[in-house]
C-alpha positions in Angstrom: 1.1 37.2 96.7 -0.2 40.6 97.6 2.8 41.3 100.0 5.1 39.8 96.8 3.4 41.3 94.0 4.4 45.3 95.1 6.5 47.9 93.3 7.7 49.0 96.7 9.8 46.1 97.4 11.2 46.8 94.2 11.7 50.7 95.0 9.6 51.0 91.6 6.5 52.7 92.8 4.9 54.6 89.8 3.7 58.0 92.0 7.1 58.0 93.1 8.9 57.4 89.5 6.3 60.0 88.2 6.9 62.8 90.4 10.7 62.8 89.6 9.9 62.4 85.7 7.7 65.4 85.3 9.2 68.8 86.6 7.4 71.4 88.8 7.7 74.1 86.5 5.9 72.7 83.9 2.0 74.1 83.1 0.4 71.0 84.1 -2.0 69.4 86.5 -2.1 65.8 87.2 -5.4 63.9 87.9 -4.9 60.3 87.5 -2.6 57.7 87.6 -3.6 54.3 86.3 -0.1 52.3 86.6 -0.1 48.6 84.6 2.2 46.7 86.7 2.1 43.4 84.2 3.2 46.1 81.1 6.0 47.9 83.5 4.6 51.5 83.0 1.4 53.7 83.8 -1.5 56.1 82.7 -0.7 59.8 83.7 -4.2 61.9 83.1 -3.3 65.4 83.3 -4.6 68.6 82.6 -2.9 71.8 80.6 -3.6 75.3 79.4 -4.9 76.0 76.7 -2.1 78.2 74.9 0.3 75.2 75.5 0.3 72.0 73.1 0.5 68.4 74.3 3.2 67.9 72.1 5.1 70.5 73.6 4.4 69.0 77.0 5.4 65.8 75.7 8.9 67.4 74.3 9.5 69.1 77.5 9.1 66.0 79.8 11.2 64.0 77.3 14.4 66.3 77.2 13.8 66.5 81.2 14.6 63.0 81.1 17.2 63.0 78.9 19.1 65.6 80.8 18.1 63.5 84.1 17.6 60.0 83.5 16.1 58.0 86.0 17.4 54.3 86.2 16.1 51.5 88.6 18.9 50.2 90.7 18.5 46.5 89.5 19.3 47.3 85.6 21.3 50.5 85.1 21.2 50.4 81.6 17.5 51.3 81.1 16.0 54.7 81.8 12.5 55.7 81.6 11.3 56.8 78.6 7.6 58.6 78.1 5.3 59.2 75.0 1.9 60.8 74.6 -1.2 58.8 73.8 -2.5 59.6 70.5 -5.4 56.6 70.9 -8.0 55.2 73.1 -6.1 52.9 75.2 -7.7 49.7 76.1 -6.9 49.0 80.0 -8.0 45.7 80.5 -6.6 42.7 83.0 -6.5 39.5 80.8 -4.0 37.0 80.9 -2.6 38.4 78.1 1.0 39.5 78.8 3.7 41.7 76.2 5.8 40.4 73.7 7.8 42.1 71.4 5.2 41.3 68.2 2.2 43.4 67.6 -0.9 42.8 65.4 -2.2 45.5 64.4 -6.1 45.1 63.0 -7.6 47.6 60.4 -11.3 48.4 61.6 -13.6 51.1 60.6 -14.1 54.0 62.3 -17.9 53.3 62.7 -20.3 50.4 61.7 -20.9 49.4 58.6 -18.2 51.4 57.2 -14.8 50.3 55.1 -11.3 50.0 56.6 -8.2 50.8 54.3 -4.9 48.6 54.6 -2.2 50.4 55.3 0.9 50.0 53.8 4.7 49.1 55.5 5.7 52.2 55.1 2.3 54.2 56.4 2.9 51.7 59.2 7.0 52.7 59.7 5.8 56.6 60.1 3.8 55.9 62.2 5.1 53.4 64.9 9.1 53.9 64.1 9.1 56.5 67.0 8.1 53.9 69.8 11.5 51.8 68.9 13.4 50.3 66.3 11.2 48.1 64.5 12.9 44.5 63.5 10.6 43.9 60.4 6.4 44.7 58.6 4.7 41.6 57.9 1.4 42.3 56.1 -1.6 40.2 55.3 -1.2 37.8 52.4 -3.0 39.3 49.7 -5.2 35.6 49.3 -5.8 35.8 52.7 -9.5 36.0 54.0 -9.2 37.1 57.5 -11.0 39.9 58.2 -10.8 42.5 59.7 -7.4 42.7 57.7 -4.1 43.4 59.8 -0.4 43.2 59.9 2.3 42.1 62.2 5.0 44.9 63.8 8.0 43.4 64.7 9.9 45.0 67.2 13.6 44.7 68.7 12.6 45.2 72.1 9.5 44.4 74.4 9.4 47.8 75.4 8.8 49.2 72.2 6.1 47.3 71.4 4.4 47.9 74.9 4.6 51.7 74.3 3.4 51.8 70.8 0.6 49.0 71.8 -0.5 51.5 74.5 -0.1 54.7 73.3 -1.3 53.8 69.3 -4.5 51.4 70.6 -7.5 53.1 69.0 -5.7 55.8 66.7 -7.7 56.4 63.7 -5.3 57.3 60.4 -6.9 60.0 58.2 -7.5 59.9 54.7 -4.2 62.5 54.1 -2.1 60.0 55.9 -3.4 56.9 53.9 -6.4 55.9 56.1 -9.0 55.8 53.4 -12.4 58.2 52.9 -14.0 58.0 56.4 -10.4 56.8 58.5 -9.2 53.9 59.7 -9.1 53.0 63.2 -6.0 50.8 64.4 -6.7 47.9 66.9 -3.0 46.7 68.8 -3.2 43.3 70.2 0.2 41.4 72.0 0.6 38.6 69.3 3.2 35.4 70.8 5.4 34.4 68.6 6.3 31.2 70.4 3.4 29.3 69.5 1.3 27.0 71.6 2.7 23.2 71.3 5.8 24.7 69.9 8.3 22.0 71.2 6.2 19.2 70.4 6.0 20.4 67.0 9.8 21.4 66.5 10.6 17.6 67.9 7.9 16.4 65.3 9.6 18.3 62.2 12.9 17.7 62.8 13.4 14.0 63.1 17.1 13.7 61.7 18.0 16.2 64.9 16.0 14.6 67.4 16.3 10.9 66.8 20.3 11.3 67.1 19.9 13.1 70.1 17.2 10.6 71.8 19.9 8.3 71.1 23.2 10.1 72.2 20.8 10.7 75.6 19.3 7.0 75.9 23.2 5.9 75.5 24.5 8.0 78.4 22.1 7.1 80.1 22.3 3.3 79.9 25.9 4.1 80.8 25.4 6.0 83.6 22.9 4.0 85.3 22.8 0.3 83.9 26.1 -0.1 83.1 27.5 -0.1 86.9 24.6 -2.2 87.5 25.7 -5.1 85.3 29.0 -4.8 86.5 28.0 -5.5 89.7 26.1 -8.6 89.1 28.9 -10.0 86.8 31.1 -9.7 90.1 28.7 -11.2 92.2 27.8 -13.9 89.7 32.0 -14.7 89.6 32.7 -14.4 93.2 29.6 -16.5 94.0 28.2 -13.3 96.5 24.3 -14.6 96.3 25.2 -18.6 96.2 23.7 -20.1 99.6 26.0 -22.9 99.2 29.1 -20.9 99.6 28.1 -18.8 102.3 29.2 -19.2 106.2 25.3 -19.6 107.4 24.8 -22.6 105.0 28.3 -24.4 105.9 27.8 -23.9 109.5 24.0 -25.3 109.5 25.5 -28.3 107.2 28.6 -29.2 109.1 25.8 -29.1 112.8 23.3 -31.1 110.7 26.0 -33.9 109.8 26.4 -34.3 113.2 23.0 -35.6 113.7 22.4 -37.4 110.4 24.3 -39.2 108.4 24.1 -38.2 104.9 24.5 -40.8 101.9 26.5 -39.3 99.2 27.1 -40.4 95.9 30.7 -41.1 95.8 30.9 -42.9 92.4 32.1 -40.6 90.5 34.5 -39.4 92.2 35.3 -42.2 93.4 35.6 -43.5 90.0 37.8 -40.3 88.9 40.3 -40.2 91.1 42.0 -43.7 89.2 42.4 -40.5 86.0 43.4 -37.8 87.7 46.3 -39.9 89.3 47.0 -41.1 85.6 46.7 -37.3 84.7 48.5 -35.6 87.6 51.0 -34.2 85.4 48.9 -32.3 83.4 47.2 -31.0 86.5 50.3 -30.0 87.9 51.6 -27.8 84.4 48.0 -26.2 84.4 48.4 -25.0 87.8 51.7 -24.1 87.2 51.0 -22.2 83.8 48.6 -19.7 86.0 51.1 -18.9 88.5 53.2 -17.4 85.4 53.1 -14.1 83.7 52.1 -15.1 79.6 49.6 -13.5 77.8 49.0 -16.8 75.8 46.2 -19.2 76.2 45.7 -22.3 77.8 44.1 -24.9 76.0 42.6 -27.7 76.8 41.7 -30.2 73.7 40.7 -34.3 73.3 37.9 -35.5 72.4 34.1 -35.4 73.4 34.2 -37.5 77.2 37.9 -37.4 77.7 36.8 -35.7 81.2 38.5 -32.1 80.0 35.9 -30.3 82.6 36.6 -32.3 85.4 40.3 -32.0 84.7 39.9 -28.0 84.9 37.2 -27.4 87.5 37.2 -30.4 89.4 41.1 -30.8 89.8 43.6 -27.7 88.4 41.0 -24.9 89.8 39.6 -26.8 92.9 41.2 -24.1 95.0 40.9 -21.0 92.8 38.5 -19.1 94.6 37.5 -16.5 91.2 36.7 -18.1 88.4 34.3 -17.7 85.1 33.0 -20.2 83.3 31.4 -19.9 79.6 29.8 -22.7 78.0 29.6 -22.1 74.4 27.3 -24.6 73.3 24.1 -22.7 74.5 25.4 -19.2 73.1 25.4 -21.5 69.6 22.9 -23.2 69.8 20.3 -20.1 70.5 18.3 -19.5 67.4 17.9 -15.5 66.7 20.0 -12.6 67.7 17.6 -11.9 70.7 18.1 -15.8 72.0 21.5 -15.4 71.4 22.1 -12.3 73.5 20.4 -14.2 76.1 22.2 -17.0 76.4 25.1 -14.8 76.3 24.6 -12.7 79.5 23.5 -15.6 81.0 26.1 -17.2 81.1 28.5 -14.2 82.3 25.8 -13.0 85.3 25.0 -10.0 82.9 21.9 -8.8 84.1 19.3 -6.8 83.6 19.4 -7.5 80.3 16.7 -6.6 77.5 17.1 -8.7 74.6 13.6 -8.2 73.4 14.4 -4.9 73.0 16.6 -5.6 69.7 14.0 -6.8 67.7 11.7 -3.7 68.9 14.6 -1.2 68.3 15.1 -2.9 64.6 11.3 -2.0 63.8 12.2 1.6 65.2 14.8 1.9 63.2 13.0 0.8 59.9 10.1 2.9 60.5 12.9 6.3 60.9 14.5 4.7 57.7 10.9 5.1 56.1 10.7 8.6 57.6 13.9 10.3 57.2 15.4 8.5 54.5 18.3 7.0 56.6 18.5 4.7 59.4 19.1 6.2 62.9 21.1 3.2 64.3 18.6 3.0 67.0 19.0 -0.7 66.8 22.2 -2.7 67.3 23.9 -5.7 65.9 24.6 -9.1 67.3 28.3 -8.1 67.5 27.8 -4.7 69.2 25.1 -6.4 71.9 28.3 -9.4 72.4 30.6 -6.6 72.4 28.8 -4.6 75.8 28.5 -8.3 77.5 32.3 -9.3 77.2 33.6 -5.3 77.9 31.3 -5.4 81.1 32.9 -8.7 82.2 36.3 -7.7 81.3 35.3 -4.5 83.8 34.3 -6.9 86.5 37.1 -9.3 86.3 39.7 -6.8 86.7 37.7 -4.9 89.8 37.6 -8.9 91.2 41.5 -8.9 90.7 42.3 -5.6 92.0 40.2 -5.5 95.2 42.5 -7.7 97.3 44.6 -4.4 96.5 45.5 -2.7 99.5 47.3 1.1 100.0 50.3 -0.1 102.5 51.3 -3.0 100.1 55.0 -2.9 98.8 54.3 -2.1 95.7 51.3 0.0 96.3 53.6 2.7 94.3 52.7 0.4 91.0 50.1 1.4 88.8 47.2 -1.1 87.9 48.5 -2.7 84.8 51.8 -3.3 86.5 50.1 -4.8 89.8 48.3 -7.3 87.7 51.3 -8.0 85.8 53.7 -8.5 89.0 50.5 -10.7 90.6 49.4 -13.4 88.3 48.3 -15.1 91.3 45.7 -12.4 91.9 43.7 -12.6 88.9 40.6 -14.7 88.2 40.7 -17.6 85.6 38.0 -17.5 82.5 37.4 -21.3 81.5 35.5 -21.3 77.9 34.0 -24.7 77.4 32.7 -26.3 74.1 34.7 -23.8 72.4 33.8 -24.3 68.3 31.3 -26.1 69.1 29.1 -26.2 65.5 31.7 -23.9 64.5 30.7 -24.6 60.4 27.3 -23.1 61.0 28.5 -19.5 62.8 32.0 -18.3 63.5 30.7 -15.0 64.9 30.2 -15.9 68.8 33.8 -17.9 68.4 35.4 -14.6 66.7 34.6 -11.9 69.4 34.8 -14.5 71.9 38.4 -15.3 71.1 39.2 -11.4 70.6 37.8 -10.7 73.9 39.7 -13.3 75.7 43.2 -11.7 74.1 42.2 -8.3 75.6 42.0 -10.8 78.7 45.3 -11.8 78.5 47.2 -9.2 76.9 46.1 -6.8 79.6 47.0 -8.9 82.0 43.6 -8.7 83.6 42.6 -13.0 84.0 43.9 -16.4 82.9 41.9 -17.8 80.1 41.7 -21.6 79.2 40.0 -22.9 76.8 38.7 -26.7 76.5 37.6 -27.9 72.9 37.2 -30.9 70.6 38.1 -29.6 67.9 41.8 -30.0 66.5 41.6 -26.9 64.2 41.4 -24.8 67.0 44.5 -22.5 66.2 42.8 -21.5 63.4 40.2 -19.6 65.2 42.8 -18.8 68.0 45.7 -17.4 65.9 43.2 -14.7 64.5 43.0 -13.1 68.2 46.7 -14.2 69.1 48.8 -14.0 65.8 52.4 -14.0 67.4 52.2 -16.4 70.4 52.5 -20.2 71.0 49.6 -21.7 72.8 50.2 -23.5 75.9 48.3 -27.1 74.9 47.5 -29.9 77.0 45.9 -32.9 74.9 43.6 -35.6 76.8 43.3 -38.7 75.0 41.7 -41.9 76.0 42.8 -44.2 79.2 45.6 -46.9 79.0 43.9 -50.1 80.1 45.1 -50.3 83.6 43.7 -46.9 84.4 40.4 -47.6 82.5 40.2 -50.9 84.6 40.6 -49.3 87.7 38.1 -46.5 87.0 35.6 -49.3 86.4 36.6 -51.4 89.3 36.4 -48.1 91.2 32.8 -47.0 90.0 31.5 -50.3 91.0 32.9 -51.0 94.7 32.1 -47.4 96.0 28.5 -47.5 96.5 28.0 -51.1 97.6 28.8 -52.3 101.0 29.7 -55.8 102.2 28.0 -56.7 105.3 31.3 -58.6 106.6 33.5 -56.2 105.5 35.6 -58.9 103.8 34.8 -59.1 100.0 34.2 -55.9 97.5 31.7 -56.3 94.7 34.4 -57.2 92.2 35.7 -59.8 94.2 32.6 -61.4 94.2 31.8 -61.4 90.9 33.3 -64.0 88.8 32.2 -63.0 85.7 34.8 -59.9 85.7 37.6 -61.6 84.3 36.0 -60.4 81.5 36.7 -57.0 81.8 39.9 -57.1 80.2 38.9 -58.5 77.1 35.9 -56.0 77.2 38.2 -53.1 77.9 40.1 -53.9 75.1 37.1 -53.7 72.8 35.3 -50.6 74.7 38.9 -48.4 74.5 39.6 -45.8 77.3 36.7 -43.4 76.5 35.8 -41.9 79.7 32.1 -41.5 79.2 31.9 -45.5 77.6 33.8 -46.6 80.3 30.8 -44.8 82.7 28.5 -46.2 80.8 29.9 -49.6 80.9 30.4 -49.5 84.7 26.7 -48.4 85.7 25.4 -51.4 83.1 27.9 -54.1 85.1 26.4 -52.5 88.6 23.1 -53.3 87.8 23.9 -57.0 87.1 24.8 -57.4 83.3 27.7 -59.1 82.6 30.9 -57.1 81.0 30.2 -59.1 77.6 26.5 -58.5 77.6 26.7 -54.9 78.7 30.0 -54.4 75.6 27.8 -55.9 73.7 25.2 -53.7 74.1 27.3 -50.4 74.2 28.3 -52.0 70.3 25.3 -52.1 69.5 24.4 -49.0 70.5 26.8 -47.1 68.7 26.4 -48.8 65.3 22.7 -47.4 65.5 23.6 -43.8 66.2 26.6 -45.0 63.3 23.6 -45.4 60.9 21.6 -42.5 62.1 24.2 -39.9 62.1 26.3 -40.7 59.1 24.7 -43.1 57.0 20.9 -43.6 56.4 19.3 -40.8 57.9 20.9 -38.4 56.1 20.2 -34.3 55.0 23.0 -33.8 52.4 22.2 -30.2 52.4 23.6 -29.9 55.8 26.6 -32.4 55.5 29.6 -31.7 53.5 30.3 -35.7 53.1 28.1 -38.5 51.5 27.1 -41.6 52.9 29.2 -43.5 50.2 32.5 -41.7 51.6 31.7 -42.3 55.1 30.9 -46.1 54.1 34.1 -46.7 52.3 36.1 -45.6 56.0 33.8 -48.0 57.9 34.3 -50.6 55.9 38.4 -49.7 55.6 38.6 -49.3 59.2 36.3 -52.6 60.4 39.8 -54.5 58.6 42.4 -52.2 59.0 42.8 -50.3 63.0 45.0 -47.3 61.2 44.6 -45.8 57.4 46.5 -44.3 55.8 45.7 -40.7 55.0 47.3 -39.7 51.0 45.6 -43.4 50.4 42.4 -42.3 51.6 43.0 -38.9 49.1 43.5 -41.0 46.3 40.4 -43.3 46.0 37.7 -42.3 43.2 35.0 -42.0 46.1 37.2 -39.0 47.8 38.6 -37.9 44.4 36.5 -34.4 44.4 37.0 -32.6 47.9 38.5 -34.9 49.8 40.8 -32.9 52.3 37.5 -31.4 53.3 35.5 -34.3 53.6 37.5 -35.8 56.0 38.0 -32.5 58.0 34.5 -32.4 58.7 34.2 -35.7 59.5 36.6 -35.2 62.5 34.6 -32.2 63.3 31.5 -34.6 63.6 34.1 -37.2 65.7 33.2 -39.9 63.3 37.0 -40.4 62.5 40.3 -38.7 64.5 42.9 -37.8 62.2 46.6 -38.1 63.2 49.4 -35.6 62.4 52.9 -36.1 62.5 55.7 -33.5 61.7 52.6 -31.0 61.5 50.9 -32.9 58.5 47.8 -35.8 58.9 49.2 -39.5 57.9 46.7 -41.4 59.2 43.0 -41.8 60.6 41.5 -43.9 62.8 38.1 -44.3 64.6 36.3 -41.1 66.0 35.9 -43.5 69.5 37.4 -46.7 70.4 34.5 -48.7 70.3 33.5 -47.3 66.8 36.3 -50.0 65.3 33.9 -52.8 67.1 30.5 -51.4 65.8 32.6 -50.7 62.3 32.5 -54.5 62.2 29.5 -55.3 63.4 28.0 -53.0 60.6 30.4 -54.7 58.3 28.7 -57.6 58.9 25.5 -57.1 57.8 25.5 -58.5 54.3 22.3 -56.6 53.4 23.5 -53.2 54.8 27.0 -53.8 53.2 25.5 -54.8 49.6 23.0 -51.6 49.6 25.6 -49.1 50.9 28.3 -51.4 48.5 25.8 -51.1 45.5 26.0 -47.2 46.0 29.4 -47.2 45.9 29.3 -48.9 42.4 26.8 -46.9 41.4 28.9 -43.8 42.2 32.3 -45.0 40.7 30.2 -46.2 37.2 29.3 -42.4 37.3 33.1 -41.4 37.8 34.0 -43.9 35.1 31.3 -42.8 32.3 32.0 -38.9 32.9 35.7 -40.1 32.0 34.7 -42.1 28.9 33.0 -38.8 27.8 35.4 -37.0 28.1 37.8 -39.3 26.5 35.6 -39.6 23.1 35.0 -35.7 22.9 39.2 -35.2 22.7 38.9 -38.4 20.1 35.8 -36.4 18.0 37.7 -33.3 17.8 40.9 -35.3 16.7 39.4 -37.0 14.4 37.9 -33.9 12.6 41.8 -32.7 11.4 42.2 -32.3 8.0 45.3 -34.4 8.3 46.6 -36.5 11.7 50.2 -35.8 12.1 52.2 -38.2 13.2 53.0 -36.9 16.9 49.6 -37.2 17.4 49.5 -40.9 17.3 50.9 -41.5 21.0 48.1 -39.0 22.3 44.9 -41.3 20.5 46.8 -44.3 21.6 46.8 -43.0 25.1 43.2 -42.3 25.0 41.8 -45.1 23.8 43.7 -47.2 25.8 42.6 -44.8 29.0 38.8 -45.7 27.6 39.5 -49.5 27.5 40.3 -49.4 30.8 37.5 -47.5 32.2 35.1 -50.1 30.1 36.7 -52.8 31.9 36.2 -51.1 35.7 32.7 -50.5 34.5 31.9 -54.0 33.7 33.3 -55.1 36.2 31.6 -52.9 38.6 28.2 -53.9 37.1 29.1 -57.4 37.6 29.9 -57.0 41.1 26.6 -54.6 41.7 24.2 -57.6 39.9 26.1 -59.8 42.4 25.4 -57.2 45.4 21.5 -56.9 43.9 21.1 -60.7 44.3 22.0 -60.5 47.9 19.4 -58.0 48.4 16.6 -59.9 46.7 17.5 -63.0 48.5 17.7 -61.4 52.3 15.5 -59.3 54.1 
């Protein structure tokens, strides 16, 4: 520090500086030289004659310099400049180091004694000569302080360090404003930037800093996270960290088969492979569809265990090597923004992810609200956190698509867009399962999911198909693809030679016959049956399962039919019927009563007929549109408007009858119905009489009003009539449910 801490490395030595400021000539002896390295200057002690004044000395030395100015080579544009003392400079080595802002203390020239305060202009006389002064800032007149003092403000450092030095200790005379017995002036360096200063200007202005903290976190989340999610999307798609898919695993399985032989469950696909020979067409125009260049959907729709996910992943994508899949129904189900999130970027591979940190970034942002008066928008929405996941993946998909890429290709000279759009082949395939599933309680997650997966398509960047129950899904769909025709495969349920065969198939694969003569089914003589039962059960995939596994473990196809029935006349009752929150269903049990008992006679309805009944007379279009969202009933179009309805599932016509018959269900749910259409009936009568009361109260009935009272008397007769009759049936109805339990 020694070696660094020299003014000769600088070519500033002081004896040096000082022998070329002061001339020979001049009547003067130097003595001392006391240089302050930390101010930039020095002490000269000299002596003089007496005949010659130090201001004349001081004049002499100053128009020296003026005439020769001597500049340091590292900053030409400063010279040295001189001034006499005219105080008792205080040489001291404290850590206390120039700034451009004095405080200068009044004190008395001796103890006990008064100071004056000296006024901004005493102080301009007197310190103006040192350098320009920037502004005077005296003592508050309530002020306290003592001893009493005033700030100099100067433009320079320089200025303030000659005036601190050469003023330090001068006393002011009464003549110049110092008071009776003088005032002595005490210079001290004062910092203006005070201790704790950026703390406290981050403190006091929060509507600067909080948008900044912000605009800062956001870059870097960006910067750093942001490729970091991306990358674990792509692995999560391209299957990088499954051990399944890697070469280490196959090779260690295909060594260990060779030793043991490995019992695999083969019933299902065993059991499958009877559909998707039914279905290879619509495998075959899937696979088709994604070797084409649309941007247009694919969409997959039937109902709930028509096999729609084994058509796609098992069958139309077993060889697509890239491929996303996003089940909806956890992202819906979630309860909270923060769950929701979750379940989101779960699904998608988007990790890290911190979804706790929504509900602490809300409380942030209410507190700043509190503070500052306005929120900060520290805290995001549900849409803006969806918004990052699905942007992210869209990144990742098209990195997957494009990395197969390679610079000697023939048309290498095509940009990105156009590669994608010239390779369909390339890009990865987005399958979105359960889409609008519980669609009536949010439509948020559907909304930005269906946006996002147009950006898919339209830029050309993956295939996106989506498999759904619910019919209405061009609603939803049209919003994110106004101008373009879906491309719509429809899966409805087996014919009964397939559903046989899937049964048969599910049975024989897992049993062996120790001759190797007779399967299972041949054994069993109680499967001529199965046609009958098949009949009953319909061609639902997962019924058909269901009936299968039941026959395997020894039931007969009656009993086990019999059973499935059952079954589903309990979850009937359960769902739409007796246990029953009518503040989360938009139909009653009377309406969904009247269709079981229509359909238990009739295997078709039809659907204006349905509309016209008393019991579907308010809301009815509705009604029976969320009742095929709930899969109770499946309504049929034709020419693009419904004409008919029929059971949700096929086996729901044979537990519709076995409800049916139930003579103390049907008279309770019956007796409702009454009750219902007495209401309907009285609220007409009511309305009838108040047009009759205000007729009546004319002055004078003209003539032409004769056919209008005839009309509604005649309207009132009859709705009489319907009610007693309706009461007659319901005390028939109440008999039945006195008499049996």
């Amino acid at each position: 520090m020694r070696r660094v801490d020299n003014p000769n490395i600088a070519a500033a030595d002081p004896m040096s500086i000082i022998k070329r400021a002061i001339p020979s000539t001049l009547p003067l002896k130097i003595t001392e030289v006391l240089p302050r390295l930390k101010e930039g200057g020095a002490f000269v002690k000299f002596t003089h004659e007496e005949s010659v004044h130090p201001r004349e000395i001081e004049a002499l030395i100053r128009s020296f310099l003026k005439e020769n100015p001597i500049k340091p080579w590292f900053n030409p544009f400063r010279s040295v400049q001189t001034r006499r003392v005219r105080g008792q400079p205080w040489v001291e080595d404290l850590y206390r180091f120039p700034s451009s802002r004095l405080k200068v203390e009044f004190v008395p020239t001796s103890p006990g004694g008064e100071a004056a305060e000296l006024s901004q202009e005493t102080l301009y006389l007197l310190f103006r000569k040192y350098g320009k002064l920037a502004n005077i800032v005296s003592q508050p007149p309530d002020s306290k302080i003592l001893p009493k003092f005033a700030y100099l403000d100067f433009v320079r450092d320089r200025y303030s360090i000659m005036a601190k030095n050469c003023m330090h200790g001068f006393r002011v005379a009464e003549a110049d404003g110092g008071g009776k017995a003088g005032t002595e002036l005490r210079l001290v360096y004062e910092q203006k930037v005070k201790a704790h200063w950026i703390r406290d200007w981050l403190l006091n202005h929060p509507r600067v800093v909080i948008p900044a903290v912000l605009a800062l976190l956001a870059s870097l989340t960006v910067a750093v996270f942001d490729p970091i999610r991306t990358f674990f999307v792509k692995a999560h798609v391209t299957h990088t960290f499954h051990l399944t898919d890697s070469k280490i695993w196959r090779w260690f399985k295909a060594q260990a088969d060779d030793i043991m032989i490995f019992r695999r469950k083969k019933s299902d696909d065993a059991g499958l492979n009877a559909i998707w020979d039914d279905r290879k067409g619509s495998i075959e125009q899937i696979q088709t569809w994604l070797m084409e260049t649309a941007d247009t959907f694919i969409v997959v729709q039937g109902p709930r265990g028509s096999g729609k996910r084994e058509l796609i992943l098992d069958q139309a994508l077993k060889d697509q090597k890239h491929k996303l899949v996003i089940d909806c129904k956890p992202i819906q189900e979630a309860r909270g923004d923060s769950a929701t999130i979750k379940a989101a970027a779960l699904e998608v591979g988007y990790r890290p992810v911190f979804s706790w940190m929504n509900s602490f970034n809300s409380l942030i942002d209410l507190a700043a609200q509190g503070t500052i008066g306005t929120k900060t928008g520290f805290s995001e929405t549900l849409d803006t956190q969806l918004q990052k996941i699905w942007q992210n993946t869209a990144t990742a998909l098209k990195q997957i698509a494009l990395e197969t890429r390679k610079k000697d290709d023939k048309d290498a000279d095509l940009d990105d867009d156009s590669y994608l759009e010239a390779h369909p082949e390339r890009r990865p395939v987005v399958v979105i399962d359960n889409f609008l599933h519980k669609s009536q309680e949010n439509t948020l997650v559907y909304d930005k999911l269906s946006e996002w997966a147009a950006a898919l398509t339209t830029a050309n960047i993956a295939h996106v198909i989506f498999l759904t129950n619910d019919v209405s899904f061009s609603k939803s769909l049209s919003k994110a693809l106004p101008d373009r025709v879906f491309r719509l495969i429809s899966l409805g349920d087996c014919s009964p030679d397939v559903a046989k065969r899937f049964v048969t198939n599910h049975i024989d694969v897992d049993s062996e016959d120790k001759d190797g003569r007779l399967t299972p089914t041949q054994k069993r003589k109680d499967l001529v049956e199965l046609d009958g039962c098949i009949d009953t059960l319909g061609g639902r995939l997962t019924d058909l399962e269901y009936l299968a596994r039941r026959i395997k473990t020894g039931e007969t196809p009656n009993k086990a039919v019999r059973e499935i029935i059952e079954q589903s006349a309990s979850e009937i009752l359960k769902m739409y019927l007796l246990d029953f929150d009518k503040t989360q269903r938009k139909w009653t049990p009377e309406q969904a009563w009247l269709l079981i008992k229509e359909l238990a006679q009739r295997e078709t309805l039809r659907y204006n007929e349905i509309l016209l009944s008393d019991t579907f007379k308010s809301g009815g279009e509705s009604t029976l549109q969320a009742l095929e969202q709930a899969e109770f009933i499946s309504i049929v179009s034709s020419n693009g408007r419904p004409h008919s309805i029929k059971p949700g599932k096929p086996v729901y016509q044979a537990a519709f009858r076995l409800l049916t018959a139930d003579h103390v269900l049907k008279s309770r749910l019956d007796l409702a119905i009454l009750s219902d259409l007495v209401k309907v009936e009285t609220a007409s009568i009511e309305k009838y009489e108040a047009e009759l009361h205000l007729l009546a109260k004319l002055p004078k009935q003209p003539n032409e009003l004769s056919s209008r009272i005839q009309w509604l008397l005649n309207k009132l007769q009859a709705s009489q009539g319907r009610i007693e009759e309706y009461e007659r049936e319901s005390g028939n109805l109440k008999k039945v449910l006195k008499a049996e339990y």
